[in-house]
PyMOL Python script that loads the backbone (N, CA, C, O; Angstrom):
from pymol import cmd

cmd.read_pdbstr("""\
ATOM      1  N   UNK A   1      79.665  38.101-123.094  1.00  0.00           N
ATOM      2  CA  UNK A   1      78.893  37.340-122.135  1.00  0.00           C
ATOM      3  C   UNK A   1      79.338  37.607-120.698  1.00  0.00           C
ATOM      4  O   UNK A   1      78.502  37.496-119.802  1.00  0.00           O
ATOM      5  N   UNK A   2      80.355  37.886-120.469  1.00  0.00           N
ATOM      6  CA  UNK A   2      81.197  38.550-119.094  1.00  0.00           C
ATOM      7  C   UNK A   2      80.265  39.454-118.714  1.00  0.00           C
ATOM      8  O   UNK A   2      79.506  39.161-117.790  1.00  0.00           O
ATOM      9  N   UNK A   3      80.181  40.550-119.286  1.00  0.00           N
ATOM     10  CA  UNK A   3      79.419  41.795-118.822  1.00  0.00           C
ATOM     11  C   UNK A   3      78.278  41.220-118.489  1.00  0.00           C
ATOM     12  O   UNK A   3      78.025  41.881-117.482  1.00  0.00           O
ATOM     13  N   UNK A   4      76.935  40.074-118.650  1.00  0.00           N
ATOM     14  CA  UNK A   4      76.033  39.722-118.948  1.00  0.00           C
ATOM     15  C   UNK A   4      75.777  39.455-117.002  1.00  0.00           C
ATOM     16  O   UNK A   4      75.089  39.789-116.037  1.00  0.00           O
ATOM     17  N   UNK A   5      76.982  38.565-117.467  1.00  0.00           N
ATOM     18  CA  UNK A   5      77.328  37.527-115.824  1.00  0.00           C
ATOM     19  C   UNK A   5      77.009  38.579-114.920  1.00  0.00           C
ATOM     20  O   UNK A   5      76.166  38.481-114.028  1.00  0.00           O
ATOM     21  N   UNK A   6      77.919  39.913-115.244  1.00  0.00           N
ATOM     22  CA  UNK A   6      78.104  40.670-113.810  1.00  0.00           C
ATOM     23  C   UNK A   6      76.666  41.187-113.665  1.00  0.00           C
ATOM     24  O   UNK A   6      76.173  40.961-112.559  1.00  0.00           O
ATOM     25  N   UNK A   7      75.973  41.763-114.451  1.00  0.00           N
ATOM     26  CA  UNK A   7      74.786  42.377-114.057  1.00  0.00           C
ATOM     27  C   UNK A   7      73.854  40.899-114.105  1.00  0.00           C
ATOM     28  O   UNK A   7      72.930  41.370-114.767  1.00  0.00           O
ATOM     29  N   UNK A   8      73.610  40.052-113.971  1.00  0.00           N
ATOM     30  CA  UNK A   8      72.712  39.005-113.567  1.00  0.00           C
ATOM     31  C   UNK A   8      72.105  39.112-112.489  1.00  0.00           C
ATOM     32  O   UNK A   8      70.878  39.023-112.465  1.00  0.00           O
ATOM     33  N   UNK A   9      72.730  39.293-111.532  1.00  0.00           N
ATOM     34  CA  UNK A   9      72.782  38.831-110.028  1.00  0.00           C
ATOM     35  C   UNK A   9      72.195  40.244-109.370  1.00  0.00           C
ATOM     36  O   UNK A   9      71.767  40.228-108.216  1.00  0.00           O
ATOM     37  N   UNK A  10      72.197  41.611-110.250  1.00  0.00           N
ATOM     38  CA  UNK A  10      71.906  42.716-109.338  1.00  0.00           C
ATOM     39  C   UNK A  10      70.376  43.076-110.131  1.00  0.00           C
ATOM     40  O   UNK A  10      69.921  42.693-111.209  1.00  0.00           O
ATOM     41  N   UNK A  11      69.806  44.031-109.021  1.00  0.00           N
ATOM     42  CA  UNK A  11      68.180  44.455-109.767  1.00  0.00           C
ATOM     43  C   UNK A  11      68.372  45.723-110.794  1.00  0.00           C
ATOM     44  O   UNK A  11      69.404  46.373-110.961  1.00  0.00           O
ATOM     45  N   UNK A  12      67.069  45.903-111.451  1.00  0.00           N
ATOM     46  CA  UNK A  12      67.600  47.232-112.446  1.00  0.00           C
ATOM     47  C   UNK A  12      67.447  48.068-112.124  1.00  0.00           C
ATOM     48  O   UNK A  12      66.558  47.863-111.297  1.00  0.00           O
ATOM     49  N   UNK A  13      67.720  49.426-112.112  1.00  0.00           N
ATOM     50  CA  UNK A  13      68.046  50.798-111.671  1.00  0.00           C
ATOM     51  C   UNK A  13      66.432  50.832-111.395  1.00  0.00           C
ATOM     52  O   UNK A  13      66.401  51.223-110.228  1.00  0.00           O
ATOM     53  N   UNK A  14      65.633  50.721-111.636  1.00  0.00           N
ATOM     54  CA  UNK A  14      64.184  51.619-111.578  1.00  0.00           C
ATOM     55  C   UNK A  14      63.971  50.246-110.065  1.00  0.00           C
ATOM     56  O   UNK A  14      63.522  50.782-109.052  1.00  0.00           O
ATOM     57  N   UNK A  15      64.187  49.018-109.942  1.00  0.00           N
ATOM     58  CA  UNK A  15      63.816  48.509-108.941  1.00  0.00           C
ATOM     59  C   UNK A  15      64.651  48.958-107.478  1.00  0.00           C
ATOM     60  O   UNK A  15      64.118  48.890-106.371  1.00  0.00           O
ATOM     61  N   UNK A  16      65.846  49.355-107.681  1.00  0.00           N
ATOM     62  CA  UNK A  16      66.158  50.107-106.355  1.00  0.00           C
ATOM     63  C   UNK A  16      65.671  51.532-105.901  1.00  0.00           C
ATOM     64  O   UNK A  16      65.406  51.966-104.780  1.00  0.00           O
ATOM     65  N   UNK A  17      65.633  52.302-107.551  1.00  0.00           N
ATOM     66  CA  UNK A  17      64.458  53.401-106.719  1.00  0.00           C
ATOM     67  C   UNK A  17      63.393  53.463-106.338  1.00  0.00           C
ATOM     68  O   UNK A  17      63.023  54.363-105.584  1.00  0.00           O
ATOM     69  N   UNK A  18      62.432  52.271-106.874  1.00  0.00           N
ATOM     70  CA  UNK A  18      60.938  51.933-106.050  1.00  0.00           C
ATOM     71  C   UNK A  18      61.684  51.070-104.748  1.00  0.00           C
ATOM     72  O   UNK A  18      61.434  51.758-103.758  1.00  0.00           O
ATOM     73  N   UNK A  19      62.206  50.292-104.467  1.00  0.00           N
ATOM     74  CA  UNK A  19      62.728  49.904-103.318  1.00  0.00           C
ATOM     75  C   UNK A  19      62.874  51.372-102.378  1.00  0.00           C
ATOM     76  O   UNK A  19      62.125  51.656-101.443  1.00  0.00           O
ATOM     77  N   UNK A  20      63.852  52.092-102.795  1.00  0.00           N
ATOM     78  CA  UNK A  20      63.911  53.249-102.017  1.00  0.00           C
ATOM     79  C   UNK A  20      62.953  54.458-101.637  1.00  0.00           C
ATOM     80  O   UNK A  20      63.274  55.301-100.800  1.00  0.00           O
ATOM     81  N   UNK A  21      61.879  54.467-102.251  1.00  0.00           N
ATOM     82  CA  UNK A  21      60.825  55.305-102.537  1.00  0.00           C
ATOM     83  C   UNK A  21      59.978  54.420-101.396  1.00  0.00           C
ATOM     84  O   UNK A  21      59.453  55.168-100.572  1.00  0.00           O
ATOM     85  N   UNK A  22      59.766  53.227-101.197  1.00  0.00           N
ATOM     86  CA  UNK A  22      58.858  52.809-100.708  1.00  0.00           C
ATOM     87  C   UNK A  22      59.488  52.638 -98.940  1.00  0.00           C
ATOM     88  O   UNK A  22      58.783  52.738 -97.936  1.00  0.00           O
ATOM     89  N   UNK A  23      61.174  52.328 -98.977  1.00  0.00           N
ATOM     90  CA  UNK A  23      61.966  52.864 -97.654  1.00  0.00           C
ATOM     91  C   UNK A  23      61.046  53.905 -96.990  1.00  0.00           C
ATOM     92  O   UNK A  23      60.243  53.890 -96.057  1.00  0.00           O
ATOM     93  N   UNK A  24      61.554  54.909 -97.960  1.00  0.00           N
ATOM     94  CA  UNK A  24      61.092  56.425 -97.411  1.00  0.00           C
ATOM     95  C   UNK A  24      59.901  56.256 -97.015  1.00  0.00           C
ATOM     96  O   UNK A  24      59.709  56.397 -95.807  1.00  0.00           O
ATOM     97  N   UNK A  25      58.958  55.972 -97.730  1.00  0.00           N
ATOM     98  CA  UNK A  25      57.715  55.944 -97.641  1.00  0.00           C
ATOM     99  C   UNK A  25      57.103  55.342 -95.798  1.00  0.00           C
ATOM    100  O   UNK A  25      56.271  55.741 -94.983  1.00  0.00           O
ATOM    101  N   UNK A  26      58.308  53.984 -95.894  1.00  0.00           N
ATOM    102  CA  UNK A  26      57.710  53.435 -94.649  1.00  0.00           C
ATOM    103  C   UNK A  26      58.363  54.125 -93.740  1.00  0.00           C
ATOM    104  O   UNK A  26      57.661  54.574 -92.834  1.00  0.00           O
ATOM    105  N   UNK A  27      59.419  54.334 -93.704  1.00  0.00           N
ATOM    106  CA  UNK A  27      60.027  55.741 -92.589  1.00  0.00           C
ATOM    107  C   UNK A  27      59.041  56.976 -92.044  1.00  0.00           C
ATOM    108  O   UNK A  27      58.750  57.014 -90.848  1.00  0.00           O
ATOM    109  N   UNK A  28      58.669  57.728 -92.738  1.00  0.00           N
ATOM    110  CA  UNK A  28      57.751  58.994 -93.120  1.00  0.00           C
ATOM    111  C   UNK A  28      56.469  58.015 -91.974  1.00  0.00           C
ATOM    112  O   UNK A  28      56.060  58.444 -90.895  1.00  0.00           O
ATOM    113  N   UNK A  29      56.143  56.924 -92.492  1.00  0.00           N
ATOM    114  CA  UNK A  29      54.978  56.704 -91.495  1.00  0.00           C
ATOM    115  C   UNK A  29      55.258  56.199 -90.231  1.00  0.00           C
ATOM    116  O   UNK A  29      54.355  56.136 -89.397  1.00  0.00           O
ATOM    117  N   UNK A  30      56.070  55.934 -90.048  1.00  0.00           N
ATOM    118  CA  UNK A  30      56.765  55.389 -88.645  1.00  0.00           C
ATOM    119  C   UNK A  30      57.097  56.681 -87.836  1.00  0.00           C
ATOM    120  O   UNK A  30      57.197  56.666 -86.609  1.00  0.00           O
ATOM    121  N   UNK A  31      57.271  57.869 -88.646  1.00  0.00           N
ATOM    122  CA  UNK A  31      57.885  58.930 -87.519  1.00  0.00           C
ATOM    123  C   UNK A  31      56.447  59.646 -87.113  1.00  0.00           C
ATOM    124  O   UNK A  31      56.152  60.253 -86.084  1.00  0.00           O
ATOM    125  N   UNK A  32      55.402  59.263 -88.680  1.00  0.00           N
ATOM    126  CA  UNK A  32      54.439  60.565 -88.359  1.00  0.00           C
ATOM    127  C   UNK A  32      53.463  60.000 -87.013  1.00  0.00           C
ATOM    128  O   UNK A  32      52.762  60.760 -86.345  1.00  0.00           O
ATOM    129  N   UNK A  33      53.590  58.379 -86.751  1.00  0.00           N
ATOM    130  CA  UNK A  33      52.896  57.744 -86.003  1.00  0.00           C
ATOM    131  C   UNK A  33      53.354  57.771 -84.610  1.00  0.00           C
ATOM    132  O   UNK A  33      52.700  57.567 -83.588  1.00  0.00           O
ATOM    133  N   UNK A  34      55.125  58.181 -84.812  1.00  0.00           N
ATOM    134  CA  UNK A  34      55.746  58.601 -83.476  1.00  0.00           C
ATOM    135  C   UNK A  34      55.413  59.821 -82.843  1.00  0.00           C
ATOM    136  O   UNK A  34      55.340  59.896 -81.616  1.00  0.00           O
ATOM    137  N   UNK A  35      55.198  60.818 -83.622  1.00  0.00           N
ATOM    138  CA  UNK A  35      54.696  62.063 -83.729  1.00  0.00           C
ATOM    139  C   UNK A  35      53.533  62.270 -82.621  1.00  0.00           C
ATOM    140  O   UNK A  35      53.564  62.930 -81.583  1.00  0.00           O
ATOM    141  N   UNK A  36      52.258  61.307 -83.316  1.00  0.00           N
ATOM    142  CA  UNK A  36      50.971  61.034 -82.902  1.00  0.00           C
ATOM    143  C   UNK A  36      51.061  60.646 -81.500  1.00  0.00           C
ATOM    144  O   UNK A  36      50.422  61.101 -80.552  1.00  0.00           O
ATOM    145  N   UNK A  37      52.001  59.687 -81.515  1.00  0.00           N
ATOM    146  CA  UNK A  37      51.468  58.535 -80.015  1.00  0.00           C
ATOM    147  C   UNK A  37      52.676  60.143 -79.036  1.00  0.00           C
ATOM    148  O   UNK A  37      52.017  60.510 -78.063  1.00  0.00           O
ATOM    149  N   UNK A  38      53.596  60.702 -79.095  1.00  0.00           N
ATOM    150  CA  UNK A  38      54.370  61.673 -78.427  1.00  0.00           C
ATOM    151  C   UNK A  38      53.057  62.875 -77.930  1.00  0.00           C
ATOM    152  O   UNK A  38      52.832  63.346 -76.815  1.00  0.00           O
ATOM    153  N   UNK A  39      52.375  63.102 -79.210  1.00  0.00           N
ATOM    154  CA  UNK A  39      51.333  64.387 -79.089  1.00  0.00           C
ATOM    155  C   UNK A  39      50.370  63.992 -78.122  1.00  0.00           C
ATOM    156  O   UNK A  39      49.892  64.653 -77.200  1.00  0.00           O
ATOM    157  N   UNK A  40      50.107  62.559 -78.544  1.00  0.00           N
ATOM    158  CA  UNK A  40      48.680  62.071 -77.567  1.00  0.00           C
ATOM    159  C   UNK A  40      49.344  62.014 -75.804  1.00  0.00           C
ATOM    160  O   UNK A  40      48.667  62.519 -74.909  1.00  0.00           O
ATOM    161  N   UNK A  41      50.407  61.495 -75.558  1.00  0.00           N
ATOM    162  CA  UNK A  41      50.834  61.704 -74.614  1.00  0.00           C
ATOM    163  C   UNK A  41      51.239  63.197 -73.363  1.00  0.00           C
ATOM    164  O   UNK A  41      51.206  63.200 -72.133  1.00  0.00           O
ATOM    165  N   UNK A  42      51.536  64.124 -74.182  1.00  0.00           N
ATOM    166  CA  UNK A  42      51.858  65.533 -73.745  1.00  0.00           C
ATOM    167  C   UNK A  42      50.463  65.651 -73.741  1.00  0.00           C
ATOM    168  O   UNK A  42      50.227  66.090 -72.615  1.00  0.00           O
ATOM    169  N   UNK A  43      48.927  65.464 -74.591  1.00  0.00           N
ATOM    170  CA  UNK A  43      48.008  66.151 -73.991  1.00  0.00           C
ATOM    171  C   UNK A  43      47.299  65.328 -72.844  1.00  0.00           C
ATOM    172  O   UNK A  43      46.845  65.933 -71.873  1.00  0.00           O
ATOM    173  N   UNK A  44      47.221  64.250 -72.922  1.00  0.00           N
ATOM    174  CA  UNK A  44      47.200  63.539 -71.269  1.00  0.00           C
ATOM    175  C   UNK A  44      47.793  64.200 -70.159  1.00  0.00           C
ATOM    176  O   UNK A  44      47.097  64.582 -69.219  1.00  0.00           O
ATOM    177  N   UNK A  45      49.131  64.378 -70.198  1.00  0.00           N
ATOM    178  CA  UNK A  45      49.878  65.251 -69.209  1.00  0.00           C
ATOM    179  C   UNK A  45      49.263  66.226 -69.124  1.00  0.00           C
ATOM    180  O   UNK A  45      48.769  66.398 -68.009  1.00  0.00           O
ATOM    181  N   UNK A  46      48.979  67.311 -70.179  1.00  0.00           N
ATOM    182  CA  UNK A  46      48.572  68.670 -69.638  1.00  0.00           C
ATOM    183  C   UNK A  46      47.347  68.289 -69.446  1.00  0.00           C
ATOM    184  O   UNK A  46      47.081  68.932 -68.430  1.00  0.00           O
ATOM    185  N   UNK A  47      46.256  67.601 -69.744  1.00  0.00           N
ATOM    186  CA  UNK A  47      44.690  67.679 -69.371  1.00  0.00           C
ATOM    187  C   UNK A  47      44.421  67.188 -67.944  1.00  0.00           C
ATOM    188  O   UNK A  47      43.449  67.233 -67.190  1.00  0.00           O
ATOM    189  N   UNK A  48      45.754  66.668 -67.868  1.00  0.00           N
ATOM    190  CA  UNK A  48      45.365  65.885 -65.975  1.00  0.00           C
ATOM    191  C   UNK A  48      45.355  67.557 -64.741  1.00  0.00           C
ATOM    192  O   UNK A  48      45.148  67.432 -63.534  1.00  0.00           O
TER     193      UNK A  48
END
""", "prot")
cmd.dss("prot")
cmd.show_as("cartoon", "prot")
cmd.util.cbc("prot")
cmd.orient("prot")
């Protein structure tokens, strides 16, 4: 029942890799959107 206790309290292996999969996931769109708003900016600059 010891062993039981210790893993109670933590999630199961497949819920930290969808946790982490979905990290990435929101990362990946945060940079590609940094990307966007950087690109849209440099062509303002050059079209002026």
């Amino acid at each position: 029942m010891k062993i039981m206790s210790i893993f109670a309290n933590k999630e199961p292996g497949m819920g930290n890799f969808i946790k982490q999969q979905e990290e990435r996931k929101d990362a990946k769109e945060r940079d590609r959107l940094r990307r966007d708003k950087i690109a849209g900016y440099f062509f303002n600059v050059l079209s002026k």
